[in-house]
C-alpha positions in Angstrom: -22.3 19.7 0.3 -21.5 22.0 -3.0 -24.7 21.1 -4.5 -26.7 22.6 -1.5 -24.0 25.6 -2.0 -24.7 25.7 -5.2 -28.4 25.7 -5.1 -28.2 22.2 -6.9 -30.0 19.1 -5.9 -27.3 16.4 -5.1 -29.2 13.9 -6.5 -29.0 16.6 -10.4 -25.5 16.7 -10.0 -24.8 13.0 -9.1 -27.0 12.1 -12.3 -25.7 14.6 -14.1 -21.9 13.8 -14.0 -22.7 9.9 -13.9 -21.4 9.9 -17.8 -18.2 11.7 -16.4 -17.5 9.1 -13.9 -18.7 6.6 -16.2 -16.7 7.8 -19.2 -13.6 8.4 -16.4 -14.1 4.8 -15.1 -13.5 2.9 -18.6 -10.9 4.9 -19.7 -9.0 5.6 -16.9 -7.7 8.9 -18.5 -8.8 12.4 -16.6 -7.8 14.1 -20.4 -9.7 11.2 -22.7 -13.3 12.2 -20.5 -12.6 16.2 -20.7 -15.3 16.5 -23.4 -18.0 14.2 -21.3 -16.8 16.6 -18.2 -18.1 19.7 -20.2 -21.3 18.5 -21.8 -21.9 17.2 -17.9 -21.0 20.8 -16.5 -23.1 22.7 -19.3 -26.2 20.3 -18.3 -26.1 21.5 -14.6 -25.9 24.9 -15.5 -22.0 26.1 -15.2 -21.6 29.0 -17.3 -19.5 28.7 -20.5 -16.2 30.6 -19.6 -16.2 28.3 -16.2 -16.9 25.1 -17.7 -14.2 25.7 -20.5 -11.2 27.0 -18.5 -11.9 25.1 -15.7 -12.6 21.6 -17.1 -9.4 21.2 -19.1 -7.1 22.9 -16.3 -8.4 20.8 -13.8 -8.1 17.7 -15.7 -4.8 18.1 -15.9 -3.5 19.7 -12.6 -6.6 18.0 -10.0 -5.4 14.1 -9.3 -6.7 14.2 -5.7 -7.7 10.1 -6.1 -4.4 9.2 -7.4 -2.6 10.9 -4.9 -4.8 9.6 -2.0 -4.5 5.9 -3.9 -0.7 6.8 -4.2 0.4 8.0 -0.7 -2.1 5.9 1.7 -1.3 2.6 0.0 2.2 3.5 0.5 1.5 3.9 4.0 -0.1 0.7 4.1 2.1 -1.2 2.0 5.2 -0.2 4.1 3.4 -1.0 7.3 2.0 -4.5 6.0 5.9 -5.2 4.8 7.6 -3.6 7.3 5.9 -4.0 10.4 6.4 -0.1 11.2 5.0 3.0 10.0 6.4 5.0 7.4 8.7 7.8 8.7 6.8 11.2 8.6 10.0 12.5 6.6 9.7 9.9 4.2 6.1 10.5 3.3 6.4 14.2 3.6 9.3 14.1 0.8 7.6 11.5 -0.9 4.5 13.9 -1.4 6.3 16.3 -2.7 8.0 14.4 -4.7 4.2 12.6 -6.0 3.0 16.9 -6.6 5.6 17.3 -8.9 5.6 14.6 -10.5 2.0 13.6 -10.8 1.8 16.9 -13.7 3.1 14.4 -16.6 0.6 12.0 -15.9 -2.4 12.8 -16.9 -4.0 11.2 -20.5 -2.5 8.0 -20.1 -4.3 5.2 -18.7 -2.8 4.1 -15.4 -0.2 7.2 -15.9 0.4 8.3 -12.0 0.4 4.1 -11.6 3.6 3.7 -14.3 5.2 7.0 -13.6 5.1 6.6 -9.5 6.2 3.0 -10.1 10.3 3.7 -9.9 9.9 5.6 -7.0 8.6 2.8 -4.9 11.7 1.1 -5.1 14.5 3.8 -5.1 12.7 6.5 -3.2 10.4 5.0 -0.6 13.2 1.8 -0.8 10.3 -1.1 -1.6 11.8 -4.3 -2.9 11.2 -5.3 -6.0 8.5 -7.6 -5.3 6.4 -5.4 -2.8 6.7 -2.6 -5.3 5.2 -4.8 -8.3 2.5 -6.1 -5.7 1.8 -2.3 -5.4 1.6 -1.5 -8.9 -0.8 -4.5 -9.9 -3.1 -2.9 -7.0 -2.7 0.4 -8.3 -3.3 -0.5 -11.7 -6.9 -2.3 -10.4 -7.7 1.0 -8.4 -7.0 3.3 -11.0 -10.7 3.6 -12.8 -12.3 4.4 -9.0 -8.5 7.0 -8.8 -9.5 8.2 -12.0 -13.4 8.8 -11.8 -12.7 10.7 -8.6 -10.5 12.7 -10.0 -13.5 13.8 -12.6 -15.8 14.3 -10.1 -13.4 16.6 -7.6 -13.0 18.5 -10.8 -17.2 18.5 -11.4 -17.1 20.0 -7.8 -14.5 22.5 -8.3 -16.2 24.1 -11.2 -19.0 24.4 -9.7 -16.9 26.3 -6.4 -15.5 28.4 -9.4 -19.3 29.3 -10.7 -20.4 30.2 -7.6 -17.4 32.1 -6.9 -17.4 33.9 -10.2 -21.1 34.5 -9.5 -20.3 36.7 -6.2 -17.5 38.5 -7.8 -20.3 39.4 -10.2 -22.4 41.0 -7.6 -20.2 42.7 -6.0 -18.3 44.1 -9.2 -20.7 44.2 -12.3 -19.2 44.9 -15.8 -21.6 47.9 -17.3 -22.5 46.6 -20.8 -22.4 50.4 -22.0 -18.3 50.4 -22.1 -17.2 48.6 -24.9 -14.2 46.0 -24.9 -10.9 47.1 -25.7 -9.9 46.5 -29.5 -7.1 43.9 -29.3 -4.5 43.7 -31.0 -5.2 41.4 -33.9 -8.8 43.4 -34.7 -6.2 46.9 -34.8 -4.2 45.0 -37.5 -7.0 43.5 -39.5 -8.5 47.4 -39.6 -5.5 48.7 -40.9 -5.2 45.8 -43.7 -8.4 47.0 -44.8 
């Protein structure tokens, strides 16, 4: 859908950010493929300030496959072990809990995998043995977590871009004011 938005061919952008997924895939670290991200976002055309806030940030902060792999195999996992369904206060908590948690992961292979692992047991109240089931699974999904993750983030930049493009329109910069001195270029004048 974003590469229609975008004025993109899907089939650009799916080749394009194959080396993201690819790179995302193998090492399983959303941080590791940041600089295959940006040489993928520059070669479908997302403008430099975009591509390099964007890209980084998003890396970081955007674990949309983890947390999808995280709550709805908890779900599952407590219904296949249980025989009932997960009470809505206990996965409401326990997604809040994944949010704030899910910030320290990033750049370690199978990060959101280890650092969820502990809550399995004392927060959601797994036994030992379900919760190590879960993290051997989660550990074996965590390349497909991890390559969405990249491409959410592909797609978010380019959301940003077009975004950043409108704002454009409607509010253009005139290149006859000149930027304001900052700081650093008033000391290095007066130094001189």
């Amino acid at each position: 859908v974003m590469s229609k938005l975008s004025g993109r061919s899907f089939f650009f952008v799916v080749k394009s950010y194959l080396p993201a997924y690819l790179t995302a895939f193998g090492t399983r670290s959303s941080k590791a493929t940041i600089p295959v991200s940006l040489a993928c976002a520059e070669k479908i055309g997302i403008s430099k300030e975009i591509r390099e806030f964007g890209t980084p940030l998003l890396a970081t902060t955007h674990m949309l496959g983890d947390m999808a792999m995280q709550i709805f195999g908890a779900i599952a996992f407590y219904y296949i072990f249980t025989g009932q369904m997960i009470p809505l206060t206990l996965i409401s908590s326990y997604v809040f809990l994944l949010s704030s948690i899910l910030i320290a992961a990033p750049g370690t292979p199978g990060g959101v995998v280890v650092t969820t692992r502990p809550f399995l047991t004392s927060f959601l109240g797994f036994p030992t043995n379900v919760a190590e089931i879960f993290f051997a699974v989660g550990i074996a999904n965590d390349s497909f977590a991890t390559g969405t993750n990249v491409l959410g983030d592909g797609v978010i930049v380019m959301i940003l871009e077009k975004i950043n493009k409108k704002l454009a329109k409607k509010n253009p910069i005139s290149t006859t004011q000149e930027a304001p001195i900052s700081t650093t270029q008033e000391v290095q004048k007066t130094e001189v």
